[in-house]
Biopython code that builds the backbone (N, CA, C, O; Angstrom):
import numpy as np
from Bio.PDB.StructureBuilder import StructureBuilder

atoms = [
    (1, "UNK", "N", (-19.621, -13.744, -15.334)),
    (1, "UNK", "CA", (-18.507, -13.087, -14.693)),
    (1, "UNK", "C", (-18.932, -11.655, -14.358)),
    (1, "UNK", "O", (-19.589, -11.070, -15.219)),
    (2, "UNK", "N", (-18.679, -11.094, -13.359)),
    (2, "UNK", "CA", (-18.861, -9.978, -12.708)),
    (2, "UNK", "C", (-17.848, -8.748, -13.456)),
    (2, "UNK", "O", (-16.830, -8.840, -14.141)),
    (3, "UNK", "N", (-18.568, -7.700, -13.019)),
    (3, "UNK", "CA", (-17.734, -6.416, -13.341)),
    (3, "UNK", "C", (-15.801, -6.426, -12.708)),
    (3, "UNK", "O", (-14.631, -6.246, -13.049)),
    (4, "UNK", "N", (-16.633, -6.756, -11.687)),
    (4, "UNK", "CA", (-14.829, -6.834, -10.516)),
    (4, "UNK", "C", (-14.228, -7.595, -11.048)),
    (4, "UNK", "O", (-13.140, -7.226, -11.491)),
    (5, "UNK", "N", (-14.637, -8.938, -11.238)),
    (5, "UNK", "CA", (-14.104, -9.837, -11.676)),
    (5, "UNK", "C", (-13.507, -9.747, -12.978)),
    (5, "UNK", "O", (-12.319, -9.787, -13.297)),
    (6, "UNK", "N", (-14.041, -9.681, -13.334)),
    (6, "UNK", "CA", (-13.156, -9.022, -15.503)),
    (6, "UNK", "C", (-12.015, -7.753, -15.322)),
    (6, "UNK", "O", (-10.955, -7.600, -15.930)),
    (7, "UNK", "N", (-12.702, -6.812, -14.144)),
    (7, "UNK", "CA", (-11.495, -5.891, -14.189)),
    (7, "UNK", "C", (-10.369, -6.715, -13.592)),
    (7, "UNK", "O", (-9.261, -6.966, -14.066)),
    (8, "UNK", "N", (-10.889, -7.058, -12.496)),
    (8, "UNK", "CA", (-9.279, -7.827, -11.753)),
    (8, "UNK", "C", (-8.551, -8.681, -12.797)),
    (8, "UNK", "O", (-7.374, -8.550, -13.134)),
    (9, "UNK", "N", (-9.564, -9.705, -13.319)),
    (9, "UNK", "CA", (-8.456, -10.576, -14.392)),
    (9, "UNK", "C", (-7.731, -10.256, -15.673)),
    (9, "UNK", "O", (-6.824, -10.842, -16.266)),
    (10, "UNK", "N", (-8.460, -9.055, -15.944)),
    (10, "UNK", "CA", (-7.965, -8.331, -17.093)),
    (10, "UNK", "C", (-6.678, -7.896, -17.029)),
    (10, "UNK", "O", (-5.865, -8.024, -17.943)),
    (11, "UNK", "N", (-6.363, -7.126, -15.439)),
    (11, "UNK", "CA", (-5.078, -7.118, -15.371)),
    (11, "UNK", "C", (-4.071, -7.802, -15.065)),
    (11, "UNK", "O", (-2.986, -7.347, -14.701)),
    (12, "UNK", "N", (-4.343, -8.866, -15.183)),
    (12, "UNK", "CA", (-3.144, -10.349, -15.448)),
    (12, "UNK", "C", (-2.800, -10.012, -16.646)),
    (12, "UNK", "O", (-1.612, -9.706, -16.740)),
    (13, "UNK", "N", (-3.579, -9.943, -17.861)),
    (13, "UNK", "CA", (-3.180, -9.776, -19.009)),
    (13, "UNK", "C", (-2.124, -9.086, -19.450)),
    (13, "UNK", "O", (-1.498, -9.501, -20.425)),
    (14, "UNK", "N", (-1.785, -7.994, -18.836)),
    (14, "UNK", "CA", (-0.685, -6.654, -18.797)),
    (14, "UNK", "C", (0.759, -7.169, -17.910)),
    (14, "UNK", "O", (1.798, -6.511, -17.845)),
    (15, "UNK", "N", (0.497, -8.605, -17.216)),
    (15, "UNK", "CA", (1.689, -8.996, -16.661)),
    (15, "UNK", "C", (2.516, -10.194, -16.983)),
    (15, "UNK", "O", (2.100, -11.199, -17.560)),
    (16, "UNK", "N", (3.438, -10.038, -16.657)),
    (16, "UNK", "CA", (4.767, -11.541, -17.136)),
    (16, "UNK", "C", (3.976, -12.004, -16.177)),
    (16, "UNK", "O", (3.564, -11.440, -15.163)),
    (17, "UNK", "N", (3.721, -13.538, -16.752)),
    (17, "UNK", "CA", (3.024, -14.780, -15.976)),
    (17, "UNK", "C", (1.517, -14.896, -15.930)),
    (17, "UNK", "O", (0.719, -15.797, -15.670)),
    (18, "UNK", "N", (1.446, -13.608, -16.291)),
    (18, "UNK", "CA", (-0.399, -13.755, -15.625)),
    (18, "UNK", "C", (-0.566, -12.965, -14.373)),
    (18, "UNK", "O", (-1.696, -12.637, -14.010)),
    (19, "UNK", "N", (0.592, -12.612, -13.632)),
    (19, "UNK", "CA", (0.270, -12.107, -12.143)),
    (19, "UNK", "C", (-0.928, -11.220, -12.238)),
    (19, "UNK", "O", (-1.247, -10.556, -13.225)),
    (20, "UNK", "N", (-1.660, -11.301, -10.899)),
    (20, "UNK", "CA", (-3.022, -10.399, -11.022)),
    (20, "UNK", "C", (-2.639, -9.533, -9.516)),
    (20, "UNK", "O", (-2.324, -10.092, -8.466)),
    (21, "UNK", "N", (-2.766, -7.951, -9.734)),
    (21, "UNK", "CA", (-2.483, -7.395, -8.301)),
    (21, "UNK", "C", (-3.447, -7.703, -7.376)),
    (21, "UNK", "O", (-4.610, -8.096, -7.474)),
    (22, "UNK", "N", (-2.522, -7.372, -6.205)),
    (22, "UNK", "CA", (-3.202, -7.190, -4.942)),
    (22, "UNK", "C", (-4.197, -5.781, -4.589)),
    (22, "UNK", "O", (-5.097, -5.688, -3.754)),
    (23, "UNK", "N", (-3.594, -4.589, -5.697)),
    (23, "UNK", "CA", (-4.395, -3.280, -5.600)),
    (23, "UNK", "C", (-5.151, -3.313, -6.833)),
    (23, "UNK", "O", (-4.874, -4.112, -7.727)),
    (24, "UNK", "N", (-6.265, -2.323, -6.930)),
    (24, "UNK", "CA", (-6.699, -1.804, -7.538)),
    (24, "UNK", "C", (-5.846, -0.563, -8.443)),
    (24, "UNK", "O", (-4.640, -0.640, -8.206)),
    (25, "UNK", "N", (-6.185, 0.522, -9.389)),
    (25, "UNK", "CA", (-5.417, 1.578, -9.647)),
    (25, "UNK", "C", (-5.241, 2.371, -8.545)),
    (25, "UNK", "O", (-4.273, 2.931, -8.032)),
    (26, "UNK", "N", (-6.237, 2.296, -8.339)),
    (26, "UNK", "CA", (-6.273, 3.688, -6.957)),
    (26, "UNK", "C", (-5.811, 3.224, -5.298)),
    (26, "UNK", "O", (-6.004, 4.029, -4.386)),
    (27, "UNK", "N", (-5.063, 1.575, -4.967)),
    (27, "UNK", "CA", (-4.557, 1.851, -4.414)),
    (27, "UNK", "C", (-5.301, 0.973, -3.338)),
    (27, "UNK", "O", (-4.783, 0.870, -2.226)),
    (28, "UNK", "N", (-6.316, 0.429, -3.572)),
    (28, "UNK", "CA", (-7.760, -0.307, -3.070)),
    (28, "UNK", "C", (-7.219, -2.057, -3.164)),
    (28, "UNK", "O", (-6.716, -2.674, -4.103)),
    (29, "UNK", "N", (-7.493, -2.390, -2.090)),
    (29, "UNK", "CA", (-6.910, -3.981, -2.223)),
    (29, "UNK", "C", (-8.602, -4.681, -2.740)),
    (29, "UNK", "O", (-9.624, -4.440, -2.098)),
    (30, "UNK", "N", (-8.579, -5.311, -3.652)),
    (30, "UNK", "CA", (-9.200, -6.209, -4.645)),
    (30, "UNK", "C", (-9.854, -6.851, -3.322)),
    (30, "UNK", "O", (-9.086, -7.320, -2.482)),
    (31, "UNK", "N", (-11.045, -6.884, -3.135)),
    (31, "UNK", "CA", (-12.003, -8.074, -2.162)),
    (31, "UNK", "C", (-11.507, -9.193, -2.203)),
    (31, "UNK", "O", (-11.103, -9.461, -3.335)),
    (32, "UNK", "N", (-11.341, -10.039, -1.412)),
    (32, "UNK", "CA", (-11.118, -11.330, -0.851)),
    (32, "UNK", "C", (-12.503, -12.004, -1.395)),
    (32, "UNK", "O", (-12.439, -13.228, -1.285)),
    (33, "UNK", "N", (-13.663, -11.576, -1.918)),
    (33, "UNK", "CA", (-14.683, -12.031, -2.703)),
    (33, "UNK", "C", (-14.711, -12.581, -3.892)),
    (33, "UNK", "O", (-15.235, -13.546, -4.448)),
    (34, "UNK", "N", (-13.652, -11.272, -4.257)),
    (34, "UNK", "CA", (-13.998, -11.357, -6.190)),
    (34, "UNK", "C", (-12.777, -11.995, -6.021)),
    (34, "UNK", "O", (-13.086, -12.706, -6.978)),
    (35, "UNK", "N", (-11.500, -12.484, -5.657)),
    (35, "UNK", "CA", (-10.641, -13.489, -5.727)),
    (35, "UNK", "C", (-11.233, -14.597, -5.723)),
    (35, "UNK", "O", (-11.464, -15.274, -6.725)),
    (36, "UNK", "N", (-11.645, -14.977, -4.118)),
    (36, "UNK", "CA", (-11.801, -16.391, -4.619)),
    (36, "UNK", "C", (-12.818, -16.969, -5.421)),
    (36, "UNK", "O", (-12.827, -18.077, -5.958)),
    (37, "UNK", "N", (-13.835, -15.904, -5.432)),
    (37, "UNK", "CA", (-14.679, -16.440, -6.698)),
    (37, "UNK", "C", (-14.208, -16.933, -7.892)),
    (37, "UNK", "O", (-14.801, -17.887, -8.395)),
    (38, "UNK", "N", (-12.982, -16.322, -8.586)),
    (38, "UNK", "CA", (-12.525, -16.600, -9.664)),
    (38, "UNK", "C", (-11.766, -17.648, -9.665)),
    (38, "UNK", "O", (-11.488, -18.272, -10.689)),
    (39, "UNK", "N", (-11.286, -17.991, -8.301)),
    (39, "UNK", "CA", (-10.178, -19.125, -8.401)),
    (39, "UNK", "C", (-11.533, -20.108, -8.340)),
    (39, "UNK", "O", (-11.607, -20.730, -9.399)),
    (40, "UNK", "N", (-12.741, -20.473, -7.333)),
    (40, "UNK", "CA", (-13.452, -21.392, -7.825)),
    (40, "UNK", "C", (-13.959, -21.193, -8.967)),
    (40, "UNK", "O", (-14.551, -22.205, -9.343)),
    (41, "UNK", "N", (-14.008, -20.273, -9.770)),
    (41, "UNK", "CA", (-14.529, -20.736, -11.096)),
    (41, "UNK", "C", (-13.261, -21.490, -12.016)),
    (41, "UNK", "O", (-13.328, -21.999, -13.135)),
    (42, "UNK", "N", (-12.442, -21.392, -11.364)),
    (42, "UNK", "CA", (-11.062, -21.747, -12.285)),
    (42, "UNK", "C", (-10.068, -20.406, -13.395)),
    (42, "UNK", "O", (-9.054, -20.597, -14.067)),
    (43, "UNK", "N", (-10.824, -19.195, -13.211)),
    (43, "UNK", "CA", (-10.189, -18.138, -13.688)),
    (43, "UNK", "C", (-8.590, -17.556, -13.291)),
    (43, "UNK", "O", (-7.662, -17.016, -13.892)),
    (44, "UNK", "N", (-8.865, -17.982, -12.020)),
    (44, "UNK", "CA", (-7.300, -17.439, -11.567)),
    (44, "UNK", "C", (-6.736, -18.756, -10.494)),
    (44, "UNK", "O", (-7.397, -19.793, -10.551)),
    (45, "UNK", "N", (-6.035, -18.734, -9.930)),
    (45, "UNK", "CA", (-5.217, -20.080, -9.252)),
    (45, "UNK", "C", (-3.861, -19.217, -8.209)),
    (45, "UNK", "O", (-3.153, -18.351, -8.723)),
    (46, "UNK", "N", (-3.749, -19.512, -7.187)),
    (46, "UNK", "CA", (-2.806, -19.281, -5.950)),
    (46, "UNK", "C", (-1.796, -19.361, -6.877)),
    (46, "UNK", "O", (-1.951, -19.962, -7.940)),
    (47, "UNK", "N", (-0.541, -18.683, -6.500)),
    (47, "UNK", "CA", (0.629, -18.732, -7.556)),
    (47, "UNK", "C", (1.961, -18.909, -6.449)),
    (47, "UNK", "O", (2.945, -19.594, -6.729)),
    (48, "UNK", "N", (1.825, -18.280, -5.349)),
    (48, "UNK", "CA", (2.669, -18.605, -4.559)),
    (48, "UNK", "C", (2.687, -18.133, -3.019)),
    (48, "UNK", "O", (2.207, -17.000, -3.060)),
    (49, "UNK", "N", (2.900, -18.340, -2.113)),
    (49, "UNK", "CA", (2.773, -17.798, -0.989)),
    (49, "UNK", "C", (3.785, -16.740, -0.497)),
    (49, "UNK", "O", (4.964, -16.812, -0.845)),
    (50, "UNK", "N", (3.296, -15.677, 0.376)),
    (50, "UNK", "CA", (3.333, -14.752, 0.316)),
    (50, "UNK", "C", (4.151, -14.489, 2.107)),
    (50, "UNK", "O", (3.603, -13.768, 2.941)),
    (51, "UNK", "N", (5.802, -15.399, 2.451)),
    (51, "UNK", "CA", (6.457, -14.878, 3.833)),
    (51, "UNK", "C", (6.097, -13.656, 4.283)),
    (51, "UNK", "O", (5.775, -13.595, 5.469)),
    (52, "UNK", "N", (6.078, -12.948, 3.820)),
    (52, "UNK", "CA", (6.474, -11.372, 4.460)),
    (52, "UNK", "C", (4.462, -11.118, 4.616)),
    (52, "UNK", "O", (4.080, -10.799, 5.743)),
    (53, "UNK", "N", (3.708, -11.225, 3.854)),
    (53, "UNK", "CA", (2.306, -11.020, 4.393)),
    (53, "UNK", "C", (1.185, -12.522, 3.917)),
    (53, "UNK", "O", (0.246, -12.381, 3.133)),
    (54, "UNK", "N", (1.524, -13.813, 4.540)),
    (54, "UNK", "CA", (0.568, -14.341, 4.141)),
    (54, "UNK", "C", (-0.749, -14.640, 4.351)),
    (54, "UNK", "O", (-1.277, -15.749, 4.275)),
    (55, "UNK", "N", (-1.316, -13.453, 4.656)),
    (55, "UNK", "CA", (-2.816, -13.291, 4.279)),
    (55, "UNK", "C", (-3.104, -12.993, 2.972)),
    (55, "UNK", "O", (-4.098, -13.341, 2.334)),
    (56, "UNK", "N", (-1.783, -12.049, 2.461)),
    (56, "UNK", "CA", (-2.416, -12.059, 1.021)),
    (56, "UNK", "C", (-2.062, -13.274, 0.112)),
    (56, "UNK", "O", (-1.160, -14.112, 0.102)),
    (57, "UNK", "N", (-3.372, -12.954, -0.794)),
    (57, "UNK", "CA", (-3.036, -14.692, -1.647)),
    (57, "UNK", "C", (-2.425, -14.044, -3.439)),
    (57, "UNK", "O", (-2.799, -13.052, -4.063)),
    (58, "UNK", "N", (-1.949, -14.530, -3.605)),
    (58, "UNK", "CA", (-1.194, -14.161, -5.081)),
    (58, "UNK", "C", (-1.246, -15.137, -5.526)),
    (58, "UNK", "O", (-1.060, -16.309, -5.198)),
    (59, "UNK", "N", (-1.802, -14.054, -7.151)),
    (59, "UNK", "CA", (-2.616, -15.899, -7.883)),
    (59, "UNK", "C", (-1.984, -14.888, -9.360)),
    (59, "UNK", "O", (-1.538, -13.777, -9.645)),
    (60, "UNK", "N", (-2.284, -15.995, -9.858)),
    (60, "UNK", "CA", (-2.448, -15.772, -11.922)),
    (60, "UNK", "C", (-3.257, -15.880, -12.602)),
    (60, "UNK", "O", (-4.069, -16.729, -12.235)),
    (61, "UNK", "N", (-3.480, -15.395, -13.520)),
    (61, "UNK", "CA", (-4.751, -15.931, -14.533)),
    (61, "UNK", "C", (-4.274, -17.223, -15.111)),
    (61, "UNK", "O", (-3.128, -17.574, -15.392)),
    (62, "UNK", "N", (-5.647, -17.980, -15.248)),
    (62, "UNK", "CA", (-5.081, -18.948, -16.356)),
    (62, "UNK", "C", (-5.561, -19.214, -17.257)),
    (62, "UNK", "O", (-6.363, -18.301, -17.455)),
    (63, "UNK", "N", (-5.658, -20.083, -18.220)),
    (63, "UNK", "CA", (-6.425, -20.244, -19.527)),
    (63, "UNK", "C", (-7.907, -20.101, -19.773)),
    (63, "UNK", "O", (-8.594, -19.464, -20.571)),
    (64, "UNK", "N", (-8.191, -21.141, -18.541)),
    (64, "UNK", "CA", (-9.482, -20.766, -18.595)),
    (64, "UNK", "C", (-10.087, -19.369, -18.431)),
    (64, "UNK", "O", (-11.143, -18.985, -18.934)),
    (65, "UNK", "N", (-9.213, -18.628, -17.608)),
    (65, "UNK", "CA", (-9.595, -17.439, -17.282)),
    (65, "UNK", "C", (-9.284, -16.453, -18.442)),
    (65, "UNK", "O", (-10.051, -15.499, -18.578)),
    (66, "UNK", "N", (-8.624, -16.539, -18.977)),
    (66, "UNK", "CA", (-8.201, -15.518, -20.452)),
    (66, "UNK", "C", (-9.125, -16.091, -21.675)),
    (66, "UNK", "O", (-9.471, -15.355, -22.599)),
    (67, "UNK", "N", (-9.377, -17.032, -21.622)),
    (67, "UNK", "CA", (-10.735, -17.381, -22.399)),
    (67, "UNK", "C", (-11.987, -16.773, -22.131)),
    (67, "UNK", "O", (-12.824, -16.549, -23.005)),
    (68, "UNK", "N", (-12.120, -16.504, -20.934)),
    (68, "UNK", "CA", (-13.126, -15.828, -20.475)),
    (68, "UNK", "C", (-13.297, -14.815, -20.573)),
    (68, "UNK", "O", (-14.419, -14.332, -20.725)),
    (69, "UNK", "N", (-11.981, -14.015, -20.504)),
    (69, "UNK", "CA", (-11.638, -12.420, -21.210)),
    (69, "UNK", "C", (-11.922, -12.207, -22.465)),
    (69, "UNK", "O", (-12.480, -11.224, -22.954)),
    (70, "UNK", "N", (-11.461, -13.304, -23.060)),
    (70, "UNK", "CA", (-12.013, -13.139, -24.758)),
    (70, "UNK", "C", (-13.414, -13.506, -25.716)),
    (70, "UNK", "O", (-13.729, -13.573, -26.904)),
    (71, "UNK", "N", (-14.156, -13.735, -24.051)),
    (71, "UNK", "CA", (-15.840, -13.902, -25.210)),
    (71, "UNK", "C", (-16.275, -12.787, -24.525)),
    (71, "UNK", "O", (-17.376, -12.299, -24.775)),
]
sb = StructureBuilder()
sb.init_structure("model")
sb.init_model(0)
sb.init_chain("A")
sb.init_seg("    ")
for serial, (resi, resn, name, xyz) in enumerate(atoms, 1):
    if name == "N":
        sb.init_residue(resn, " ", resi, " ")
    sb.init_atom(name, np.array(xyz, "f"), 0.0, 1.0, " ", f" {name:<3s}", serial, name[0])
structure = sb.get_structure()
């Protein structure tokens, strides 16, 4: 797992559901890279679609992926 990648999923951890943002702290939208990388690894998963902007994809962490946080 990548640097980006652990930061992005890490902050699911801090949310009801798992939600993982669309920004960074500073305001920086998260690569379209280090997303779907994680959803093919199975770390994070689409959570719902997005009327008002669906280009962006909104996902959650999931088990597998918080397992991954914890080794």
């Amino acid at each position: 797992m990548s640097g980006a990648q652990r930061a992005w999923l890490a902050r699911g951890l801090e949310q009801p559901g798992g939600k993982l943002p669309l920004f960074d702290r500073d305001g920086q939208k998260f690569s379209d890279r280090t997303v779907r990388s994680c959803i093919r690894h199975g770390f994070a998963e689409p959570w719902f679609d997005n009327p008002i902007k669906p280009d962006w994809l909104v996902c959650r962490l999931t088990d597998k992926g918080r397992i991954a946080l914890a080794a």
